[in-house]
C-alpha positions, 0 to 999 in steps of 0.5 A, spaced: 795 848 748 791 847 741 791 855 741 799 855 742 800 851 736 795 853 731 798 860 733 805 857 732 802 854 725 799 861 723 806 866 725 811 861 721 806 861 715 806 868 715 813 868 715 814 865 709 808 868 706 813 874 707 820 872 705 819 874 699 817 880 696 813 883 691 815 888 686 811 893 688 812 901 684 812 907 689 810 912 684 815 917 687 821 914 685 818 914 678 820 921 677 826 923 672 829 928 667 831 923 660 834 930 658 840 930 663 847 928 662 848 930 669 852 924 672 852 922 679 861 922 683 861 914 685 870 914 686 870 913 694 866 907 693 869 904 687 875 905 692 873 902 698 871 896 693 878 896 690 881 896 696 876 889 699 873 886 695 878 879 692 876 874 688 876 866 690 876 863 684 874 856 687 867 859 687 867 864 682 865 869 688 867 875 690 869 876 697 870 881 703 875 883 706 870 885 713 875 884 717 880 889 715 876 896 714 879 901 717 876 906 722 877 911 717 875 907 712 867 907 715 868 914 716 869 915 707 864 910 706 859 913 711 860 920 708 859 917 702 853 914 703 850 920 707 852 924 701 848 919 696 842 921 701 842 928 699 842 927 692 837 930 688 835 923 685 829 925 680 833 930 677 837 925 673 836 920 667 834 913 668 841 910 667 844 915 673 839 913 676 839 905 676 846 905 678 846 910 684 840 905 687 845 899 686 850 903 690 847 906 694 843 899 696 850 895 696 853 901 699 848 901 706 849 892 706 856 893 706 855 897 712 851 894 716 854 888 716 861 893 719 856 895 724 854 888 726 861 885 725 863 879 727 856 874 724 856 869 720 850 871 715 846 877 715 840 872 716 843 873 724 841 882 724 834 883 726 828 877 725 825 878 731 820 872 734 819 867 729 822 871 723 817 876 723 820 883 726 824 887 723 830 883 718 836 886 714 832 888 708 826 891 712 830 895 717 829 903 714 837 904 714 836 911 709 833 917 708 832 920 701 828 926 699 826 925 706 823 918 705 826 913 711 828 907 706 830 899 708 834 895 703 827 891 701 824 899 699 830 900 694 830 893 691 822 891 691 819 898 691 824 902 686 829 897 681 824 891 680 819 895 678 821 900 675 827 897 671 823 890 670 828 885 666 830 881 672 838 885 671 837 888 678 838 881 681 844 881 679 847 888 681 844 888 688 849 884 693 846 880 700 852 880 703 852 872 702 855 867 699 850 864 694 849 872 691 851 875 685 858 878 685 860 884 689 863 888 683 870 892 685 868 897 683 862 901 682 856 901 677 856 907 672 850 911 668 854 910 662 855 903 663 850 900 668 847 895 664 853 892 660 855 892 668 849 888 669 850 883 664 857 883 666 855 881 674 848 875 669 855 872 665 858 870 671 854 868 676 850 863 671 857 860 670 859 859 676 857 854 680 853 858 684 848 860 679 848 853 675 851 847 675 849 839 672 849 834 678 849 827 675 845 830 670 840 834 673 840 842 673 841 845 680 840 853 680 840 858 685 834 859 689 834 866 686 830 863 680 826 859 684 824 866 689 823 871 683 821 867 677 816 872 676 823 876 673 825 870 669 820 868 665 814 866 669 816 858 669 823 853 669 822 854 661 823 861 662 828 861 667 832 856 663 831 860 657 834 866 661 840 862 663 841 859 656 842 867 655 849 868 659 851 861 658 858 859 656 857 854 650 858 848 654 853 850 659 847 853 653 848 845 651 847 842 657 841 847 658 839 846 651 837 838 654 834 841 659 827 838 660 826 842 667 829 844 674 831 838 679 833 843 685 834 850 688 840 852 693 842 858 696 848 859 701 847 864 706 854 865 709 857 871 710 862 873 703 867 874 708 874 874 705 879 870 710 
């Protein structure tokens, strides 16, 4: 009986030393063509988008019409999707790069949950005993330059460390409630970063991204898990909020001494 609970003990302990990943560079998705001016055709996403993607203003969320996708409409996304697979991604420049990840990332997440329909959070596809098998993000959903890759390969492997200015956790969308916002439309070469400061702004403005309670600072547990991309420390992650602050919040952020605590809501982002 000793055993079985030492085992218990040592497999949750694995599982949260695994929840949340490092950036970790794979080299062959460094390569790229700083001279191109190719740019990569994204208008059947930024249509599926526009047509599911509304607003809720109560949270500052953009939620998804999961519920009203066509079958024609997976059909369109699932060629798009198997269209991006067979791009030949080395051959562009950094910025048509980054913004075929974010789309591609996002892209594969809408999917599977249209595949595993209805649920309640993307926490309920895959886990396996204690959290420890093959999870959303770790599943291989895509092949690209005949490389099977999961939604942690795209995020951890690819954007973080190759972009590395914390921007990636706000284009990559978890199909949750706490996440940063789902745009309605698709990210660009020419304006992918712009984009991404667009998606930093509102969600450090919403109450999902920061929020004074009784006078402490409350912040998304995002800040908590990749510290590391927001200046190493609560001063930096609250120097790096005080970058997309609204004034009344950069004052309020400006008295901050510290962190009072983290939130995370892992709902569905579904949209009624």
């Amino acid at each position: 009986m000793r055993f079985i609970s030492v085992l218990l003990i040592s497999l949750l302990a694995a599982a949260t030393a695994q929840a949340v990943p490092t950036a970790n560079l794979w080299e062959h998705w460094t390569a790229h063509d700083e001279n191109s001016t190719a740019t990569i055709d994204h208008a059947a996403w930024s249509e599926f988008l526009g047509n599911h993607v509304v607003p809720d203003p109560t949270l500052g969320l953009n939620r998804v019409r999961y519920g009203a996708v066509s079958a024609a409409d997976r059909k369109t996304l699932d060629t798009y999707i198997r269209r991006l697979e067979n791009v030949a991604i080395a051959d562009y420049n950094r910025p048509v790069q980054r913004a075929y990840w974010l789309n591609l990332y996002n892209a594969a997440t809408v999917r599977l949950i249209l595949e595993n329909y209805p649920l309640d959070s993307i926490r309920d596809i895959g886990g396996g005993l204690f959290g420890l098998g093959s999870n959303a993000w770790q599943q291989k959903l895509l092949t690209v330059d005949g490389k099977p890759l999961s939604l942690d390969d795209i995020e951890h492997r690819i954007l973080r460390p190759i972009w590395g200015d914390g921007l990636t956790h706000y284009g990559v969308n978890c199909a949750s409630v706490g996440c940063p916002n789902l745009r309605d439309s698709a990210y660009l070469g020419a304006r992918v970063n712009e984009q991404l400061r667009d998606n930093a702004r509102a969600y450090v403005n919403s109450p999902r991204g920061a929020r004074f309670d009784d006078g402490r600072l409350l912040v998304s547990k995002i800040y908590e898990w990749y510290q590391v991309d927001f200046g190493g420390s609560e001063t930096g992650v609250i120097s790096h909020l005080r970058r997309f602050a609204e004034p009344s919040l950069s004052a309020r952020l400006d008295a901050a001494d510290d962190i009072a605590g983290y939130r995370y809501d892992w709902s569905l982002n579904e949209a009624e």
